[in-house]
C-alpha positions as CSV (number, residue, x, y, z in Angstrom):
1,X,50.7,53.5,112.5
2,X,53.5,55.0,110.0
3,X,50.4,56.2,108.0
4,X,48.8,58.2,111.1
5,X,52.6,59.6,112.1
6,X,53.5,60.7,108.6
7,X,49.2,62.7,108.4
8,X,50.1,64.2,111.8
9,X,53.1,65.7,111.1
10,X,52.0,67.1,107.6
11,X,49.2,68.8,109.8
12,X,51.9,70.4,111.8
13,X,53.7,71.4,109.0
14,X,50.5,72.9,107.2
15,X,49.8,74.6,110.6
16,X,53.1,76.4,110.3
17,X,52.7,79.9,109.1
18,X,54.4,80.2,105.3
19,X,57.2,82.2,106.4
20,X,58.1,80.4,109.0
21,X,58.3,77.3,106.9
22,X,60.2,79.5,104.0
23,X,62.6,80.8,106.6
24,X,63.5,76.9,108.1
25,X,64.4,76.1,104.4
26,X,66.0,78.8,103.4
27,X,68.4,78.5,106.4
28,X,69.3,75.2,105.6
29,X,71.1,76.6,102.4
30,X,72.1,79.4,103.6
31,X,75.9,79.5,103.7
32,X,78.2,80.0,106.8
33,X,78.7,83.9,106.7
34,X,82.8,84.8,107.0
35,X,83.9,87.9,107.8
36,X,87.1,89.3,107.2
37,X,89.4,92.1,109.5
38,X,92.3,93.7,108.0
39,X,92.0,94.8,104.1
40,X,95.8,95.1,104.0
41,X,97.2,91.7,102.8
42,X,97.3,90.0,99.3
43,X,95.8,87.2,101.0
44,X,92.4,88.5,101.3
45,X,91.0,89.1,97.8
46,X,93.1,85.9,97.0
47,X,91.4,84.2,99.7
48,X,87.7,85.3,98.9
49,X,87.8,84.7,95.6
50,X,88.2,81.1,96.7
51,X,85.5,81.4,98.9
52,X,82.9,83.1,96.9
53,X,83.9,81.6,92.9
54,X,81.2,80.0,91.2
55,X,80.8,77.6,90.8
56,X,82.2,76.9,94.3
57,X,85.2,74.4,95.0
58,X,83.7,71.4,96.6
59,X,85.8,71.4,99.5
60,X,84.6,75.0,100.0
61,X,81.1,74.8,99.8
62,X,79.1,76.4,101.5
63,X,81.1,79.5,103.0
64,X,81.1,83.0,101.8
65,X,82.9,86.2,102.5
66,X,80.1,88.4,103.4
67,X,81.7,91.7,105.3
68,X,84.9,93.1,106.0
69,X,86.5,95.5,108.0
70,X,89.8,97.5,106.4
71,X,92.1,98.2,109.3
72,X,95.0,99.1,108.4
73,X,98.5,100.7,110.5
74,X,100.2,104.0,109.7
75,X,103.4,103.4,110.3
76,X,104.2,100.0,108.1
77,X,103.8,101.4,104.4
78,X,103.1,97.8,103.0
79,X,99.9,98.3,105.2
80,X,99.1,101.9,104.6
81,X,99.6,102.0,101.3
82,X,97.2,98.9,100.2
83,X,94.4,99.1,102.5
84,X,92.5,101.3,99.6
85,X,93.4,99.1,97.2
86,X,92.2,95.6,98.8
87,X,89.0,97.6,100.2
88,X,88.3,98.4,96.6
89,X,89.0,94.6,95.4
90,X,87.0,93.4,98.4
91,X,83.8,95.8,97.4
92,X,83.9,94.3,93.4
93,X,83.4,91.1,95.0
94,X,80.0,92.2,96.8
95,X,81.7,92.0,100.1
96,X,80.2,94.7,102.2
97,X,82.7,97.2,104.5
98,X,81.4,98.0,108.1
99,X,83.8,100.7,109.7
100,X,85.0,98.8,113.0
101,X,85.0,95.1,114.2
102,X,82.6,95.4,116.4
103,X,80.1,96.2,113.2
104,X,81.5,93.5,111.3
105,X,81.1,90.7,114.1
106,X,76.8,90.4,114.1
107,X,76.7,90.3,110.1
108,X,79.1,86.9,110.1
109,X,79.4,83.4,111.4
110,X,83.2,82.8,111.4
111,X,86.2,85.3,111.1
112,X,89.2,85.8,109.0
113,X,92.0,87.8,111.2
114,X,94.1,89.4,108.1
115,X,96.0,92.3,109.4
116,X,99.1,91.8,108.0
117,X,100.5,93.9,111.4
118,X,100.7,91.5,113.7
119,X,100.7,93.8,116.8
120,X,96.8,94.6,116.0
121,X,95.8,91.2,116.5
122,X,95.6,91.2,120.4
123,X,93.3,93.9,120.5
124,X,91.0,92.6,117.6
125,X,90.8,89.4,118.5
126,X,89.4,89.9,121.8
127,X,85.9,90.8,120.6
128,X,86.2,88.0,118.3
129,X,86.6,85.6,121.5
130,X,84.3,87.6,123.7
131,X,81.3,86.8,120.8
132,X,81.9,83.0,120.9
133,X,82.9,82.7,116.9
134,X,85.5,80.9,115.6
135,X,88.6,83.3,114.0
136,X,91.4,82.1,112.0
137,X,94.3,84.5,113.0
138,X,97.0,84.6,110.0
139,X,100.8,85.3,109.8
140,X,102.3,86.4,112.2
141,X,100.4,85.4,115.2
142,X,101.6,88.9,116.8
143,X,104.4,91.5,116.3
144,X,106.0,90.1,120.0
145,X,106.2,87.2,122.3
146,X,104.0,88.7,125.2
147,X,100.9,89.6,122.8
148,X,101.2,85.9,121.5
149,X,100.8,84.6,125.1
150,X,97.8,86.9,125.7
151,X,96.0,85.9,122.7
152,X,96.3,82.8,124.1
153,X,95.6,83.4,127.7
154,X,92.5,85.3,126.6
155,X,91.3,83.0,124.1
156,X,91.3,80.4,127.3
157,X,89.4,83.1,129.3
158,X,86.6,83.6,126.7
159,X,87.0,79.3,125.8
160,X,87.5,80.5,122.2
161,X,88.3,78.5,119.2
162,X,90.9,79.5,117.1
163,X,94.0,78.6,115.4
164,X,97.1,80.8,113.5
165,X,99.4,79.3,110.6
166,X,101.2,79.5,107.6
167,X,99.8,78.4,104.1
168,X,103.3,76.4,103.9
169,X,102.4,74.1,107.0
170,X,99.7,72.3,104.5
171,X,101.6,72.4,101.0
172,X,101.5,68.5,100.8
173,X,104.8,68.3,100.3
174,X,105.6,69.8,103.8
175,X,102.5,68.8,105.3
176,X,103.0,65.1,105.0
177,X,106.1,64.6,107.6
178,X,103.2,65.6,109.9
179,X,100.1,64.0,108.3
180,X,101.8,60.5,108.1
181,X,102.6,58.8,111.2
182,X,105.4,56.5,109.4
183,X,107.2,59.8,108.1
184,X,107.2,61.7,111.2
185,X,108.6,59.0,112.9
186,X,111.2,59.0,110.7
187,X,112.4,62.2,111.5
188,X,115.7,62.7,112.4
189,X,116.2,66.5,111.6
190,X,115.7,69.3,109.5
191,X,116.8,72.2,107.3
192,X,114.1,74.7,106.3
193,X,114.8,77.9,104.3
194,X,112.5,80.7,103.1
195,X,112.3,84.9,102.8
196,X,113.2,86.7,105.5
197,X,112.6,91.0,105.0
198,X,112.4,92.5,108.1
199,X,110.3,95.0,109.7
200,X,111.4,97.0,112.3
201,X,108.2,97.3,114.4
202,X,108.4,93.4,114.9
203,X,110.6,90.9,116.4
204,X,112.7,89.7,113.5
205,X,111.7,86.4,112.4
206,X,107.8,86.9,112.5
207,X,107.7,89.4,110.4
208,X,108.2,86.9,107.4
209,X,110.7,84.3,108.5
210,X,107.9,82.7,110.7
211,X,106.8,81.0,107.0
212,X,110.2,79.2,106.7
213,X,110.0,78.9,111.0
214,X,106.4,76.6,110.2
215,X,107.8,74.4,108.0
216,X,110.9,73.6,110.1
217,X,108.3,72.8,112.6
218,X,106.4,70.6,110.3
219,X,108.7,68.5,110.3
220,X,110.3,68.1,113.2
221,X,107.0,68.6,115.8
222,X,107.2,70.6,119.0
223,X,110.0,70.0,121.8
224,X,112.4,72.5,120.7
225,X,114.8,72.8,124.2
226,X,117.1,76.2,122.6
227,X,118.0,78.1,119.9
228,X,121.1,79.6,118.0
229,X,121.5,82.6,115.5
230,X,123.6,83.5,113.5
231,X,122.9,87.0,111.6
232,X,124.2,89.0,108.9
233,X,122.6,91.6,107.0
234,X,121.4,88.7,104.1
235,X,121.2,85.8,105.8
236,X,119.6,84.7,109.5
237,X,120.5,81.2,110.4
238,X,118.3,79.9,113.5
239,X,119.9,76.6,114.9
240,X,117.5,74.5,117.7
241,X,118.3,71.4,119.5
242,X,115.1,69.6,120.5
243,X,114.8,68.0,124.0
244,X,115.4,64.5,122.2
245,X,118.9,65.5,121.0
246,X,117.9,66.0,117.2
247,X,118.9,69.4,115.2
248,X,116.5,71.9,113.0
249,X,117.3,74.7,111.5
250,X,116.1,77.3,110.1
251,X,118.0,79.4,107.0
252,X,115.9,83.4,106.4
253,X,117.3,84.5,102.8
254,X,117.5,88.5,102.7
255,X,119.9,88.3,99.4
256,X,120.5,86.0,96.4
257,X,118.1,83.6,95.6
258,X,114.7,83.2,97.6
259,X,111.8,80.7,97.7
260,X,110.7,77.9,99.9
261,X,112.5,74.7,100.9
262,X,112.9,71.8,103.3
263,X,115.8,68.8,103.4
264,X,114.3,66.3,106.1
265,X,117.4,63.9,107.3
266,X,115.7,60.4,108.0
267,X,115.9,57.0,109.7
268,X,116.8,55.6,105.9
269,X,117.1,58.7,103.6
270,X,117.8,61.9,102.8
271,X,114.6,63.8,101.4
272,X,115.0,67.1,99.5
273,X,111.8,68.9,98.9
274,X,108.8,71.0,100.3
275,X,107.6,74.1,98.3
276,X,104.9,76.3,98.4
277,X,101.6,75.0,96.9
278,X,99.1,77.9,96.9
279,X,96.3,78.6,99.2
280,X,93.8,76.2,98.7
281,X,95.5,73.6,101.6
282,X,94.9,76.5,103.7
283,X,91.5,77.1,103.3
284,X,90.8,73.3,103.0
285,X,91.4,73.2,106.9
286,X,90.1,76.5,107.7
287,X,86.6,75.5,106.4
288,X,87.0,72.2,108.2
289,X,87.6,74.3,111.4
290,X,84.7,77.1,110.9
291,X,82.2,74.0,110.6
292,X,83.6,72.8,113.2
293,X,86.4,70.7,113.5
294,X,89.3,70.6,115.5
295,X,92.1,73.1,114.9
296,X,94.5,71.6,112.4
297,X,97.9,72.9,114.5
298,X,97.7,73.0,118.0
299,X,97.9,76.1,120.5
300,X,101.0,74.6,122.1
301,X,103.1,74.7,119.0
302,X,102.0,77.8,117.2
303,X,103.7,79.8,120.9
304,X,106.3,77.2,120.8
305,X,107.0,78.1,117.1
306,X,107.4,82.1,118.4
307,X,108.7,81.4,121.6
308,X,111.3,80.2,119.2
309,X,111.9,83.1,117.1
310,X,111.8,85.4,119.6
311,X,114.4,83.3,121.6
312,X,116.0,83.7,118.1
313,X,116.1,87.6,118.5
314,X,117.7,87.3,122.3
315,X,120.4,84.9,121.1
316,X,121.5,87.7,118.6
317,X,121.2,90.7,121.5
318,X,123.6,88.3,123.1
319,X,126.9,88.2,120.1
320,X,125.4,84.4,119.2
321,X,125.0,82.3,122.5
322,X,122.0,79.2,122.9
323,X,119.2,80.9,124.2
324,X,116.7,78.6,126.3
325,X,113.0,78.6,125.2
326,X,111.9,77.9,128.9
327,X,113.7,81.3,129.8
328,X,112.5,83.7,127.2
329,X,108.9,82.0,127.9
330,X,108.7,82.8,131.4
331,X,109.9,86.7,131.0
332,X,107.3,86.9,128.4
333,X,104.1,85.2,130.1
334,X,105.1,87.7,132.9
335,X,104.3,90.6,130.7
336,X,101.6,88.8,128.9
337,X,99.5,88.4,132.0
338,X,100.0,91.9,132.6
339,X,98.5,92.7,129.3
340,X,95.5,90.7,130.2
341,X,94.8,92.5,133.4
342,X,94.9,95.9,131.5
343,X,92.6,95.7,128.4
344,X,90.3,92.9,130.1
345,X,90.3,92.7,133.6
């Protein structure tokens, strides 16, 4: 009987014109096709490099940057005046460079949102979400609250996958108060710190701040209840009181020394650590996600993590007060939903 199976399907096979067959094994090999949108960060010849390098990382296998699409916004100079620069990188690498997203999206499998201005993201995203492929949307999520929520709302519209975070979230040292149940338990509170420039087209915190904002939340998991800040023109201090009754804080350094740091106040002990570890945890859980796993941070906390910041920006408006998340929420899904009605309804 095995005999007679394995004769019939080798007739099959041998009835299969030679193309055909070629094409079934050459798609087998083929690697997931990413494309990238917005030629204006560091990130993105950093990050195909890591992709495409031969021979590939293990953990990377079997992705490749394919096409791109420069973008770029006139009025932020650190966009402006790279774009040219990054296309040329990009090009060296054998990436090819389509002149709109909606060129790019049929050449690739998966998508790498890269404008470093957030306030683009909205309207690229949406034909990302409308063609069904998975987009990893980098820092920061948006240059206001209300786009954040309508990425969202829309992504639920079009049942999109997608995710947004820092590469600090999974430096290991950071990323294990989350990864390791016994640790995050543990948790008492927490001090983050990192550089905070500002840009005046954004609300204050995401335009860098959000990388010291991730790790706070890291740590200390969603549930934030209000905020607290205290500004001066080198320092933002951004105190929250989660709904349980513990304290994080974030500290934004605009003068003195910089860099990236977390003190995590236990059941037991004191830790001092968390640094920035490259890229490569990063792009460990974005291929995960593109081949289709689950989004390593969920949607909930990402908005939670800018409903945060932004409540951040109201509690300076207001000389210095606690600002309630639930509040600036509301006003902002308000104006989201609006947003949605306009450019999709």
């Amino acid at each position: 009987m095995i005999i007679r199976i394995s004769l019939l399907l080798g007739a099959l096979l041998a009835a299969l014109p030679l193309a055909s067959r070629c094409t079934a094994q050459s798609d087998a090999r083929e690697p997931l096709r990413v494309g990238v949108i917005g030629l204006d960060t560091s990130h993105v010849p950093a990050f195909t490099k890591m992709f495409n390098q031969e021979p590939a990382d293990s953990q990377l296998e079997g992705m490749r940057v394919v096409a791109a699409y420069p973008g770029g916004s006139q009025d932020i100079a650190s966009s402006r005046d790279r774009v040219a620069g990054f296309t040329a990188d990009l090009q060296e690498l054998d990436v090819e460079i389509v002149d709109s997203v909606e060129a790019l999206l049929p050449k690739v499998d998966a998508v790498l949102l890269e404008s470093v201005d957030g306030r683009k993201h909205l309207e690229q995203a949406l034909p990302v979400f409308k063609s069904g492929k998975p987009v990893f949307i980098d820092k920061p999520l948006a240059g206001e609250l209300s786009d954040a929520l309508a990425i969202d709302l829309l992504a639920k519209k079009y049942n999109a996958r997608w995710f947004s975070s820092s590469s600090l979230r999974f430096s290991p040292t950071i990323y294990r108060y989350r990864d390791d149940p016994a640790l995050r338990k543990q948790v008492r509170g927490a001090s983050a710190w990192s550089p905070c420039s500002l840009e005046p087209t954004h609300t204050d915190l995401y335009w860098y701040g959000v990388h010291g904002v991730e790790i706070l939340y890291t740590a200390m998991g969603p549930g934030c209840q209000n905020v607290t800040r205290i500004h001066t023109d080198g320092t933002d201090m951004a105190v929250g009181v989660w709904q349980d009754g513990r304290v994080g804080d974030f500290r934004g350094i605009r003068d003195g020394a910089g860099g990236y740091g977390l003190v995590v106040f236990g059941e037991k002990q004191i830790e001092v650590g968390g640094k920035y570890e490259g890229y490569a945890p990063l792009l460990y859980q974005i291929a995960a996600f593109f081949s289709g796993g689950e989004a390593p941070v969920s949607t909930d906390e990402t908005l939670e993590m800018f409903v945060f910041m932004q409540a951040a920006d109201v509690s300076k408006q207001r000389g210095g007060v606690p600002v309630d998340l639930a509040e600036v929420r509301a006003e902002a899904l308000r104006a989201a939903e609006a947003k949605v009605a306009q450019i999709d309804p």
